[in-house]
Residue, then its C-alpha position, 0 to 999 in steps of 0.5 A: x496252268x503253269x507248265x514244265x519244259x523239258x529240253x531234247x538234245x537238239x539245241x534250241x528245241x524244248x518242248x511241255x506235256x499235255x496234263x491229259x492228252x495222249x499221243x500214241x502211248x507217250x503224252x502228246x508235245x508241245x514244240x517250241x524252239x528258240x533262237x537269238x536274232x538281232x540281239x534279241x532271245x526269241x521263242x516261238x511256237x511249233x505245235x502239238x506231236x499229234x498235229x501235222x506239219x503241213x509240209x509233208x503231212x508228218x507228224x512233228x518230232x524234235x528232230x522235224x523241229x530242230x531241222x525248222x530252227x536249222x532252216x530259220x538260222x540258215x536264212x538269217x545268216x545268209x545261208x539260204x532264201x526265205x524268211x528268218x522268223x517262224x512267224x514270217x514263214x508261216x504268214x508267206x505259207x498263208x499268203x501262199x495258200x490263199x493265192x493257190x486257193x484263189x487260183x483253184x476258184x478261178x480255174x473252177x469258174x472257168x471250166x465251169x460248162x455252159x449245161x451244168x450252169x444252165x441246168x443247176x443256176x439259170x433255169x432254176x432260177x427261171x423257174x423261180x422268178x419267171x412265168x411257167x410259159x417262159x419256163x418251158x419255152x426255154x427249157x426246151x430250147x436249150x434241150x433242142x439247140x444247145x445242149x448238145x452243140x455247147x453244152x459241155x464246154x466251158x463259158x471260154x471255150x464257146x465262141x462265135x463259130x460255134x454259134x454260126x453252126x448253130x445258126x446253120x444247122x437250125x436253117x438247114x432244118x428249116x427252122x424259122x428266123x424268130x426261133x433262131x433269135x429266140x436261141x440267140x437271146x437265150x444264149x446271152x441271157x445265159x452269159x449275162x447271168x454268168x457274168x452278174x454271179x461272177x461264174x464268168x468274166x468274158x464277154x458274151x460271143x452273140x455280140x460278134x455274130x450276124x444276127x437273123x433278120x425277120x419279118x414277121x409283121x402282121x399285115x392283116x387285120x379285119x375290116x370292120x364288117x368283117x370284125x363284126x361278121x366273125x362276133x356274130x358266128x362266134x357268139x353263136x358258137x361260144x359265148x366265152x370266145x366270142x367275148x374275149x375277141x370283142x376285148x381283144x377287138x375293142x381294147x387291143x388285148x392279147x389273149x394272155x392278158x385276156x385269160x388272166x384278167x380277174x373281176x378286181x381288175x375292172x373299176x366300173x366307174x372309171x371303165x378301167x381295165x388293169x392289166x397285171x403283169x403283161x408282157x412289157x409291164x402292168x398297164x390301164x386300158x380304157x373299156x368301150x361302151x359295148x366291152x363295159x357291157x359285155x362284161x357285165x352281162x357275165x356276171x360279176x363274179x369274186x374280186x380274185x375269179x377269172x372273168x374267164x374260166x376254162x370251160x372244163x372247170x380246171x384251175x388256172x387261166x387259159x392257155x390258147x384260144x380253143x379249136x372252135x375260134x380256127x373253125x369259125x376262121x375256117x368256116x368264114x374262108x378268112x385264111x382261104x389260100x392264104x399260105x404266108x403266116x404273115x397274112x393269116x387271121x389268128x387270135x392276134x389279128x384281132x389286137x393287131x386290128x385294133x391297133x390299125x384301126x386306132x391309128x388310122x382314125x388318129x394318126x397318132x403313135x404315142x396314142x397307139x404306143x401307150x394304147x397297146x403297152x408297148x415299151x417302145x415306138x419301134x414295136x407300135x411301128x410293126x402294127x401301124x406306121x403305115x395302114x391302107x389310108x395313108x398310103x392312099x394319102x400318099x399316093x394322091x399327095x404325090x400325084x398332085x405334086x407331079x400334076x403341079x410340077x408338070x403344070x409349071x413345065x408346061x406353062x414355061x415351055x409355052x412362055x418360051x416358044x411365044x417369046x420365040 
């Protein structure tokens, strides 16, 4: 489209009509401006009369032109700082601007709080990608210990300090060690995906803070008889307890495990049981003889039904053993005047069973290790490093050690008084 330029009187400015386009009641301007720099005549582009300059926001004008070619000129003479080509400016304006976006961003992230990403990125995400239990673990974690304590500060403001009052209130309130470990690593698993999404650089503060320390070992588990006297009531009361405590005792199950466990995760042949999805990881379990037949006398149902279904009917797996299996406990006296929670038969006594037994007849921890599906030996450690058998083994090495010693001694004593 060929075009007419019109001058205006300020020398250097001259400007074309739009052919259809109106600016108020006027056709709206294109602006240009011309200048000589180097030798060399140089025209470039200003803009429409209808956009804005967006220096002050005003509309432009040959007299806003005009004052833009003046400033070019002044710079180019040495007159003034800045760049002598329009193109220069608006380049540094751009380079400027993205800077000042750049800066906005982080100053965004950084004042970004610990609640709005917890409620808006973290437990959404949760919910998403983890179990529903895990879900509403943390949910309510973060509800009762954090949200008002950190909640609205921003992830840079959150120090250790605020941590350790954390910890204190929640052991003021007789909240137990585990609890508050479970509110510390949720703290950081919060940091560290603030930190992977890039809302937050900085380190997280559990890092530089006293950590409790637990002792939640189980050091109960049933003898054998009483193994078998808790299967025989349990059989009477319900058949469906009674069988998922024979897994746990016989395959050193949990009881999540146990309730989620479908007819396609038993291979007859094999007497192989595939646990999905568990704690650290799927993983194989051996059947016995006596869980192999057990199994089978449920009946077998379809590939995708619960071996294990609850007895009202509903959908999904169980949740907990029911009040019938603390009865039973009750009614044998197990945890009669037992008060440290350490000591008290559960439905984890049983796996905890399992697993001393297994280690007391090999003495193997890799075996117990892999057995229960732990990631590490450390954890193996807590259920079997040191049951009843080999502390008797210990206890009689070291008296025959002594018994030895001490009958050296006597003998060299004796030696040297006849040498006398």
């Amino acid at each position: 489209m060929s075009v007419h330029w019109k001058g205006t009187k300020f020398k250097g400015v001259r400007y074309y009509e739009h052919s259809t386009r109106k600016h108020g009641v006027t056709k709206d301007k294109y602006f240009t401006i011309r200048y000589q720099r180097d030798g060399k005549r140089l025209e470039e582009g200003i803009g429409w009369a209808s956009e804005l300059d967006p220096k002050d926001k005003k509309y432009w004008t040959a007299e806003k032109v005009a004052l833009v070619l003046a400033e070019l000129k002044g710079t180019a003479r040495g007159l003034s700082e800045g760049p002598s080509r329009l193109v220069e400016k608006r380049e540094k304006a751009k380079a400027v601007k993205k800077k000042q976006q750049a800066e906005q961003e982080r100053l965004e992230k950084e004042n970004v709080t610990f609640g709005r990403f917890m409620t808006e990125i973290y437990l959404p995400q949760c919910q998403r990608d983890k179990k529903h239990k895990t879900y509403i673990n943390e949910e309510g974690l973060y509800r009762l210990h954090l949200a008002n304590t950190i909640g609205d500060l921003p992830f840079s403001k959150i120090s250790p300090f605020h941590l350790e009052r954390i910890k204190k209130d929640m052991t003021d309130s007789k909240l137990s060690p585990r609890t508050i470990q479970y509110v510390l690593q949720l703290t950081r698993q919060v940091f560290n995906v603030a930190h992977k999404t890039g809302a937050y650089k900085g380190e997280s503060p559990t890092r530089n803070i006293r950590w409790p320390k637990l002792d939640n070992m189980k050091l109960r588990y049933l003898r054998a008889d009483e193994a078998e006297k808790l299967l025989d009531v349990l059989a009477e009361r319900s058949k469906t307890l009674h069988d998922m405590a024979l897994l746990s005792l016989h395959c050193g199950l949990r009881f999540g495990e146990i309730a989620n466990l479908k007819w396609s995760c038993v291979n007859w042949e094999a007497k192989k049981l595939a646990i999905l999805n568990a704690k650290a990881g799927s993983r194989i379990v051996y059947l016995t003889d006596r869980a192999k037949e057990m199994l089978r006398k449920r009946g077998i149902g379809s590939p995708d039904g619960l071996i294990f279904k609850k007895r009202s009917g509903a959908e999904g797996p169980m949740q907990q053993a029911s009040k019938v299996f603390t009865d039973v406990i009750n009614g044998l006296k197990l945890n009669e005047g037992v008060m440290d929670v350490k000591q008290r038969v559960t439905f984890h006594t049983l796996r905890h069973s399992y697993a001393t037994h297994l280690y007391e007849s090999t003495h193997d921890l890799y075996l117990t290790q892999r057995s229960l599906g732990h990631a590490s030996g450390e954890m193996t450690k807590r259920y079997a490093k040191m049951t009843e058998s080999r502390l008797r083994d210990g206890a009689e090495a070291i008296e025959k050690a002594l018994a030895v010693s001490g009958k050296k001694k006597e003998k060299l004593e004796q030696v040297a008084k006849f040498s006398k």
